[in-house]
MINUDO-375508 format. One line per 8 residues: number of its first residue (from 1); their letters; for each residue x, y, z of C-alpha. Coordinates in Angstrom, 1 decimal. Layout:
BEGIN
NUM) a) X:Y:Z  ...
END
This chain:
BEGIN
1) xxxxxxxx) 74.9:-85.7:58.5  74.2:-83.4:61.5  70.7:-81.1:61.4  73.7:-78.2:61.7  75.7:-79.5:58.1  72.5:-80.0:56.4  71.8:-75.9:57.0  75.4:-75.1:56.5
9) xxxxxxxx) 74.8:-77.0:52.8  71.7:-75.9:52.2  73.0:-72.4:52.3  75.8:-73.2:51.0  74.1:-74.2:48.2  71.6:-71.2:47.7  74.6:-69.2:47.7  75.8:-70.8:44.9
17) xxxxxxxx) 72.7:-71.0:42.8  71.7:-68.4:39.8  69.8:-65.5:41.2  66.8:-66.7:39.5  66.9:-69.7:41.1  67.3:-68.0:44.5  64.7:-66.0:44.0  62.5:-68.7:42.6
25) xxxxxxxx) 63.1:-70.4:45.9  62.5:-67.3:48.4  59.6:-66.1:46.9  57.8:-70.0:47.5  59.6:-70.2:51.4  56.2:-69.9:54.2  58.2:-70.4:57.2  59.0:-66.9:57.2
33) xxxxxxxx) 58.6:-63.7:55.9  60.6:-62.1:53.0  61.0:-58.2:53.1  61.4:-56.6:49.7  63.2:-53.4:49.8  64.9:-50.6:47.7  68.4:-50.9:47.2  68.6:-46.8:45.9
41) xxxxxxxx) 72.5:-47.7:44.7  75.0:-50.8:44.6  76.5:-49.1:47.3  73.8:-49.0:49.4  73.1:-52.5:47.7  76.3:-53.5:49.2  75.7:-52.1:52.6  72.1:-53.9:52.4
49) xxxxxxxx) 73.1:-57.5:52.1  76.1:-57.2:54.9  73.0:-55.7:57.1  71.0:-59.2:55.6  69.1:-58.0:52.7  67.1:-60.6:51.2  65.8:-58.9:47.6  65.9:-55.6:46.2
57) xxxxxxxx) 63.6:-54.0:44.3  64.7:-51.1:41.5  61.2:-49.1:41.1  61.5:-47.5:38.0  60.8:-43.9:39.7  62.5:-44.6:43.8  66.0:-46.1:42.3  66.1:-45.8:38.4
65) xxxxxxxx) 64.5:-42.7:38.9  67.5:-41.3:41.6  69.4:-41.5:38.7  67.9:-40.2:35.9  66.5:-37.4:37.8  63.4:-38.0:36.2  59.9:-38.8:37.2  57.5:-42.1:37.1
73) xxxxxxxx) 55.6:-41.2:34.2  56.5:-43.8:31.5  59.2:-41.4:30.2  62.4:-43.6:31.7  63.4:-46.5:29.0  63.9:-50.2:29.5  67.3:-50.0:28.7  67.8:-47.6:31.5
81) xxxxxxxx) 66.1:-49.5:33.5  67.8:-52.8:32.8  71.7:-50.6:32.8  70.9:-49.5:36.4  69.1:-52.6:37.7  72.0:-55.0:35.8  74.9:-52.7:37.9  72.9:-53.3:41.8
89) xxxxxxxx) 72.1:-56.5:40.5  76.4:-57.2:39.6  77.2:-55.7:43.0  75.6:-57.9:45.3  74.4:-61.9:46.4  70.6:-61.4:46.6  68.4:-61.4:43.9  67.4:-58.0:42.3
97) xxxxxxxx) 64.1:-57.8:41.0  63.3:-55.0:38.1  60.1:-52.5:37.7  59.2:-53.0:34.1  56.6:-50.9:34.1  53.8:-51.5:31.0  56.5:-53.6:29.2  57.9:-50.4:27.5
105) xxxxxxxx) 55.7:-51.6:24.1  53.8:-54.7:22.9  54.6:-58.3:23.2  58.2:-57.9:21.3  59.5:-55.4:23.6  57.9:-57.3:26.3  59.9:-60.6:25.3  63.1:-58.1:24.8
113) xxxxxxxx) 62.6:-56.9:28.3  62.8:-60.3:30.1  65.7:-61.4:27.8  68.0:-58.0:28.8  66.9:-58.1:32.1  68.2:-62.2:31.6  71.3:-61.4:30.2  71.9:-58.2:32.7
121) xxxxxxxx) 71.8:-61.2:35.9  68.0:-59.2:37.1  66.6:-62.1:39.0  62.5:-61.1:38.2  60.4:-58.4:36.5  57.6:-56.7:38.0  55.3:-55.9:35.0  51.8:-53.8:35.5
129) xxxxxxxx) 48.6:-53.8:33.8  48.6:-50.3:32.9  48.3:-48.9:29.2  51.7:-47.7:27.6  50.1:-44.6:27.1  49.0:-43.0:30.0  51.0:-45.1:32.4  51.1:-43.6:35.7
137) xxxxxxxx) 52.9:-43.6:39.1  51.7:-45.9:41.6  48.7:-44.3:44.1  48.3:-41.8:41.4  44.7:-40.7:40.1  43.6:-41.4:36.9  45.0:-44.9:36.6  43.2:-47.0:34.4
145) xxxxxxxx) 44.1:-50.9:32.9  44.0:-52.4:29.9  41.4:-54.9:28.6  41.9:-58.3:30.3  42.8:-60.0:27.0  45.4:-57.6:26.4  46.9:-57.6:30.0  46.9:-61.7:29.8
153) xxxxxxxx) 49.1:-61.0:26.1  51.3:-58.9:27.5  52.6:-61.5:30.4  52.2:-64.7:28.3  54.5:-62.9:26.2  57.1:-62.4:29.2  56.6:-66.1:30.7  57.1:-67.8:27.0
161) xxxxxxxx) 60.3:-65.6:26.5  61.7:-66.4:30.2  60.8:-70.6:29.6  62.3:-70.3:26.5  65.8:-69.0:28.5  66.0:-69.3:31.6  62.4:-71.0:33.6  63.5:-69.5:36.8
169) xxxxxxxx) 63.5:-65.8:36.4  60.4:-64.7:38.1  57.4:-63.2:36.1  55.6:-60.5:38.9  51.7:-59.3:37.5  51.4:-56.4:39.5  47.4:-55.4:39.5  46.1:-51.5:39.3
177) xxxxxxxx) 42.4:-52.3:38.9  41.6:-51.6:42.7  41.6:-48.2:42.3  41.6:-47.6:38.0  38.9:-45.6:36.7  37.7:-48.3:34.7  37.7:-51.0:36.7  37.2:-52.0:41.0
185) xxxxxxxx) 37.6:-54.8:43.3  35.9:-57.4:41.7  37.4:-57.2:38.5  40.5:-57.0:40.9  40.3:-60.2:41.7  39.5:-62.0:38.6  42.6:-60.2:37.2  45.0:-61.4:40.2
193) xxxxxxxx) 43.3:-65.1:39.5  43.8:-65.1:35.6  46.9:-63.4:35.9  48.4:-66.7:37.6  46.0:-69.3:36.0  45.9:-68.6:32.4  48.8:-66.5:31.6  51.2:-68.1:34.0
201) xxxxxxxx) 52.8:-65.7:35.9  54.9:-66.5:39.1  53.8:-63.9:41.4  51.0:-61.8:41.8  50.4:-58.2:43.6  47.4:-56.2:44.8  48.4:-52.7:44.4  45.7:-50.8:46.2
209) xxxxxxxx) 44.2:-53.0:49.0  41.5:-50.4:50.7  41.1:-52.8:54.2  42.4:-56.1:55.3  39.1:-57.9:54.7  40.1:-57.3:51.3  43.5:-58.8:51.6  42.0:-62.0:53.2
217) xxxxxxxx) 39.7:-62.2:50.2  42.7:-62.2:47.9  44.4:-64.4:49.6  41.6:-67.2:50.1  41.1:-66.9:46.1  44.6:-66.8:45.0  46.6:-70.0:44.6  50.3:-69.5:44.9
225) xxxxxxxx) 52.7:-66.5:45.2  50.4:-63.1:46.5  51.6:-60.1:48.1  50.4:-56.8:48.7  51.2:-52.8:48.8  50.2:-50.4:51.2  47.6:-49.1:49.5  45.0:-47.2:50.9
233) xxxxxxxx) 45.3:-49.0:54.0  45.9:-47.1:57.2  49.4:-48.5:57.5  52.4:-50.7:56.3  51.6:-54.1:58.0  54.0:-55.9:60.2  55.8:-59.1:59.4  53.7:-61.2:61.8
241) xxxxxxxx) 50.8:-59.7:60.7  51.6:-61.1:56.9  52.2:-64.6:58.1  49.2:-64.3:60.3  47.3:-63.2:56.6  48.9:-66.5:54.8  51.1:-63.7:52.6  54.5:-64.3:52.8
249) xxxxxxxx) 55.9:-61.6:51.6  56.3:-58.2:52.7  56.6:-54.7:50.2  58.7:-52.3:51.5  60.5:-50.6:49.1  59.6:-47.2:49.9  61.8:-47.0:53.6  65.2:-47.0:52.4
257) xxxxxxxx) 65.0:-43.7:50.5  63.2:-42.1:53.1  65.8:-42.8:55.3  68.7:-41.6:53.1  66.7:-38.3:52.4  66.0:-37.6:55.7  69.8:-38.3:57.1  70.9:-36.0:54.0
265) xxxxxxxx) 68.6:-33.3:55.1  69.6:-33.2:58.3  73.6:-33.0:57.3  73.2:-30.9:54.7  71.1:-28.3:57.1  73.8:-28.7:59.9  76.7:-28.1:57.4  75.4:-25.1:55.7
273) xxxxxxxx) 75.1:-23.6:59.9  78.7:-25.2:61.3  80.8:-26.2:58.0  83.3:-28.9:59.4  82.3:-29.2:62.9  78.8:-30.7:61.6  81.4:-33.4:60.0  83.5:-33.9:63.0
281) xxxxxxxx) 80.5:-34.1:65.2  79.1:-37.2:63.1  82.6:-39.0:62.9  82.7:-38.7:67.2  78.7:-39.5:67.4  79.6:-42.5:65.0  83.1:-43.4:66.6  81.3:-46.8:68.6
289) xxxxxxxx) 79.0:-47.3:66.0  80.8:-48.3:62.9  79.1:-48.9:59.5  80.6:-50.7:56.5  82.5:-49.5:53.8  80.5:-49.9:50.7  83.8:-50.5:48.4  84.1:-53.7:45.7
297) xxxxxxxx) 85.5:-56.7:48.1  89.0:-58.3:47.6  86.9:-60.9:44.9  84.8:-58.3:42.9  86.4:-56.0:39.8  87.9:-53.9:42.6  92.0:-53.2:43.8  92.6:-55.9:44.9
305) xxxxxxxx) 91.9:-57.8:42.0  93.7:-55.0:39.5  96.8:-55.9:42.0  96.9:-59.5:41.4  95.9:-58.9:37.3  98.8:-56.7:36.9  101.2:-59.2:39.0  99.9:-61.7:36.1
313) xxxx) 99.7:-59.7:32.8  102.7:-57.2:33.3  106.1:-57.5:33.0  108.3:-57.5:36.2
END
């Protein structure tokens, strides 16, 4: 077999596997970097993976949120979370992981959580080490975590329930002691260390890194899957400066939406001055530059697929 049908296979054969499984298999890949992004609708989920989207994120406040209308504040459930995660995770190939925020209750809603997200086709679960009460947006003040014991409970919990289903969804620790009020850098890093040793986890995250030297430190302590948010750095890092840092993966989430808000702004200003012509300008401006139509494909629960149904199921 030619080095050109062994990558045609090998694709071939990702394409094919369970999201959980392609996710189990991008998050381990160190040849290159894998951006995680924000898909803020199936839609735009759609439009994401024709453009080469890898993974999607649904933040419980940037997509779930867009939704709801409502804030980051623990007030959105896990089923909503799961309803809008399962439909962009139904819509497209790559792998949607979920924000599952404290795990919306003890160790039984924990092992609920990873079994709907399961069942929904959700690839992985994000889950933090906040408490329930008091939860808070990321980068907000007054964060605090719960005591390491508890935190180590609470994803055991969500790695026994996913082994006992399906051992490739992805378990994600994400880590707020960085900046909590009751805790700091140190503690930091023993969390990120026991949150893959002794409760199991597949991936861990440093929420708040405050310089690189930080991120190196990490890094160098931290066997397997790390990544890393913006934090308080100066600056979202570039891919080549995560491979450079051994971290192979790159948290972006944030982008998309700004994008989208900023493009709506700018039409909805424009209309509300020039009514059609603000439309009509936009079709010429975009007449060369084409973008895809987000609709369900000839093989999805769309048209086309209604056509050939009725062609099969009612009478001539």
């Amino acid at each position: 077999m030619s080095s050109n049908e062994s990558t045609t296979t090998a694709t071939a054969s990702e394409e094919s596997a369970r999201p959980t499984t392609r996710l189990k298999h991008l998050i381990k890949r160190s040849d290159r970097v894998l951006s995680v992004l924000h898909p803020p609708t199936a839609a735009c989920a759609r439009i994401m993976e024709k453009a080469g989207c890898e993974v999607g994120f649904v933040g419980t406040g940037g997509v779930v949120g867009g939704y709801t209308g409502m804030a980051d504040v623990g007030a959105i459930t896990m089923l909503e979370c799961v309803t809008v995660a399962g439909w962009i995770a139904q819509a497209v190939k790559f792998p949607i992981i979920m924000d599952g925020d404290t795990g919306h209750g003890g160790i039984m809603a924990v092992r609920r959580m990873v079994r709907e997200c399961i069942h929904a086709g959700i690839a992985g679960v994000r889950i933090d080490d906040q408490p329930i009460e008091g939860k808070r947006r990321t980068q907000s003040t007054g964060v605090t975590v719960v005591p390491l014991d508890q935190a180590i409970a609470r994803y055991r919990a969500a790695v026994d329930m996913k082994n006992e289903i399906d051992p490739d969804f992805v378990i994600m620790a994400q880590c707020y002691a960085r900046d909590a009020e009751n805790s700091g850098i140190d503690d930091c890093l023993n969390r990120l260390k026991a949150y893959r040793q002794e409760a199991g986890v597949d991936w861990v995250q440093l929420e708040s890194p405050h310089s690189i030297e930080e991120i190196k430190v990490a890094r160098a302590q931290i066997d397997g899957t790390f990544s890393f948010m913006k934090g308080k750095l100066p600056r979202y890092s570039s891919l080549e400066e995560h491979k450079a840092l051994g971290v192979h993966i790159a948290w972006f989430p944030g982008f998309t939406h700004n994008v989208l808000w900023a493009a709506l702004w700018d039409f909805m200003n424009d209309f509300q001055t020039r009514g059609v012509g603000a439309w009509e300008e936009f079709v010429e401006r975009r007449r060369e530059r084409p973008y895809p139509d987000p609709a369900v494909g000839d093989e999805g629960e769309g048209a086309a697929m209604q056509q050939r149904l009725e062609a099969r199921y009612l009478p001539r």
